[in-house]
C-alpha positions as CSV (number, residue, x, y, z in Angstrom):
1,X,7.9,16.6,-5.3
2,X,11.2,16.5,-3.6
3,X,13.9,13.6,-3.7
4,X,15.2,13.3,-0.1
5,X,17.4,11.2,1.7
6,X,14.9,10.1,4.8
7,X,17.8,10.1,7.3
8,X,15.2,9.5,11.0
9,X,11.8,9.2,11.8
10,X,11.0,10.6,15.3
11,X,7.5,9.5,16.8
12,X,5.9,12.7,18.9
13,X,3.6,12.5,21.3
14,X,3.8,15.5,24.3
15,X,2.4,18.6,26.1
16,X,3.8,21.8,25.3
17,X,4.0,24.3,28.5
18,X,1.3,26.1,26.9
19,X,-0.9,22.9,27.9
20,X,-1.1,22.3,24.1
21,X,-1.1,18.3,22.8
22,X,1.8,17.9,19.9
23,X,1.3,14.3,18.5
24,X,2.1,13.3,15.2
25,X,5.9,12.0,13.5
26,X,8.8,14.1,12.8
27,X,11.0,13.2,9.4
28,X,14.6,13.9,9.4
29,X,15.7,14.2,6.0
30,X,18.9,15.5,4.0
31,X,19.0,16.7,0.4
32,X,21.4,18.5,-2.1
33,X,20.9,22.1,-2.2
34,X,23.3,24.5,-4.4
35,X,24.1,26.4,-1.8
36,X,25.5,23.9,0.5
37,X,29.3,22.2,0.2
38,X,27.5,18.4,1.0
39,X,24.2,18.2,2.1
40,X,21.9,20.6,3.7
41,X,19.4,19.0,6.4
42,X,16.1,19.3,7.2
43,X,12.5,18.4,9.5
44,X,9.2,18.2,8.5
45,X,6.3,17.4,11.2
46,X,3.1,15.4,10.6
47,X,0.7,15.8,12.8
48,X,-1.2,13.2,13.8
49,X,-4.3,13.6,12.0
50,X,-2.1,14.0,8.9
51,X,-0.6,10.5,9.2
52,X,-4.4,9.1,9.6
53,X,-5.5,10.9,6.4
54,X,-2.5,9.6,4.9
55,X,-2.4,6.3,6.0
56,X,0.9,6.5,7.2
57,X,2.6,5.0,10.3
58,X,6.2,5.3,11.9
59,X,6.0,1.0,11.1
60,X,5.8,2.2,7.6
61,X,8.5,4.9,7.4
62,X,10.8,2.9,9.5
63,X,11.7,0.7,6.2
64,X,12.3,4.1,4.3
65,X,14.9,5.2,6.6
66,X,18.3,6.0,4.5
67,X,16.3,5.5,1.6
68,X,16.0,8.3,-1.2
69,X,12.2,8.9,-1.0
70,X,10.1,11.4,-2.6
71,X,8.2,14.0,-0.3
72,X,5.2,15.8,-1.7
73,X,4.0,18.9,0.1
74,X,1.3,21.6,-0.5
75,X,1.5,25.3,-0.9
76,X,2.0,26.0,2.9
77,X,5.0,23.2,2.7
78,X,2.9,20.7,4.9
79,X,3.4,17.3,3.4
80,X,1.1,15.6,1.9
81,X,2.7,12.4,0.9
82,X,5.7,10.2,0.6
83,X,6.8,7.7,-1.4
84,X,9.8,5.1,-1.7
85,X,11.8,5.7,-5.1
């Protein structure tokens, strides 16, 4: 898990020129790294069907926003949860 300041949450929903459907919520977070004089920002993307089997919506992140909240993400770096702190 990963203590992160949730800084945005951008709802996505469009057609890529490819003709492919990107749906799904994009978190904008910032965190301390070592290498960084302040703080070094970040995205991650859910997709849509992530957010179902999460049971998450942008109603519930919204609350979160410039919150410290932890992010929990699998081997590949997809997340698979988040939590208030």
């Amino acid at each position: 898990m990963a203590k992160v300041n949730l800084c945005g949450v951008q709802p996505m929903d469009f057609t890529t020129n490819e003709g492919d459907q990107i749906k799904g919520i994009k978190l904008h977070v910032s965190f301390q790294d070592e290498n960084v004089m302040g703080y070094a920002c970040d995205t991650k993307f859910l997709t849509a069907q992530a957010c179902k089997n999460l049971g998450i919506t942008v109603d519930d992140l919204e609350p979160m926003i410039g919150q410290v909240v932890d992010i929990e993400t699998n081997l590949k770096g997809r997340v698979t949860g988040i939590t208030s702190v």
